[in-house]
C-alpha positions in Angstrom: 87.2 258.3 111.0 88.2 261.9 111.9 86.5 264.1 114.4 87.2 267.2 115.3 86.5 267.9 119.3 87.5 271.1 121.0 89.4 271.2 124.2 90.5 273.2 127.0 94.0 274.0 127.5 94.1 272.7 131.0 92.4 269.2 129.1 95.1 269.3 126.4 98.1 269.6 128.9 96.9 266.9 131.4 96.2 264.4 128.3 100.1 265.4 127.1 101.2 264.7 130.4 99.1 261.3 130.7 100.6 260.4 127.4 104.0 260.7 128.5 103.6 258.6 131.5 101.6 255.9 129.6 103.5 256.2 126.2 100.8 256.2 124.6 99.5 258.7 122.3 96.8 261.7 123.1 94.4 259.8 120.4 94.0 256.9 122.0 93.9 257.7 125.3 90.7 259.8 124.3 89.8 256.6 122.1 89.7 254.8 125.3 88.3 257.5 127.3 85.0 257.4 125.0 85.0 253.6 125.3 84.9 253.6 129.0 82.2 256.2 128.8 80.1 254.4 126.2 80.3 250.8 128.1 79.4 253.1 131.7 76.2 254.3 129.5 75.1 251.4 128.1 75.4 248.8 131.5 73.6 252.0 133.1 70.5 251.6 130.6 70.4 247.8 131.7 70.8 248.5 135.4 67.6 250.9 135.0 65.9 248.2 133.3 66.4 245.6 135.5 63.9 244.6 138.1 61.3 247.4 136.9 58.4 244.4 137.5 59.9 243.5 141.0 57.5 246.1 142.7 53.9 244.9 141.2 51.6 242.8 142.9 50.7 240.7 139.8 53.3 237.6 139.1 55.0 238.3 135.7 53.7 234.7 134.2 50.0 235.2 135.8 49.7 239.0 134.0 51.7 237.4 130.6 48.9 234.3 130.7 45.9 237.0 131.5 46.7 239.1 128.9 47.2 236.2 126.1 44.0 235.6 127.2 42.5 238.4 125.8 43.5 238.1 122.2 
């Protein structure tokens, strides 16, 4: 799929001059570019997540049992 993204010149000529070196072309170095970024995002959002009940009081299997209870 197609997407048009505008850049700066100063973007345009370092990704030229990345290409060269890496012969490989300006697509996919931006192809891999947003891959990086996406994968950075997304172990992000599960390093926020993880350990959010470490600082309660209540143990996770007591609160999950007490509140079965309820029902």
């Amino acid at each position: 799929m197609r997407t048009l993204v505008d850049l700066g010149d100063t973007q345009i000529q370092a990704l030229d001059e990345l290409s060269r070196k890496e012969k490989r072309s300006r697509a996919a170095l931006i192809r891999q570019a947003i891959d990086d970024y996406l994968a950075k995002r997304h172990s992000k959002q599960e390093d926020d997540a993880f350990g959010l009940w470490g600082k309660r009081k209540v143990d996770g299997l007591a609160y999950q049992e007490k509140v079965r209870n309820e029902w």
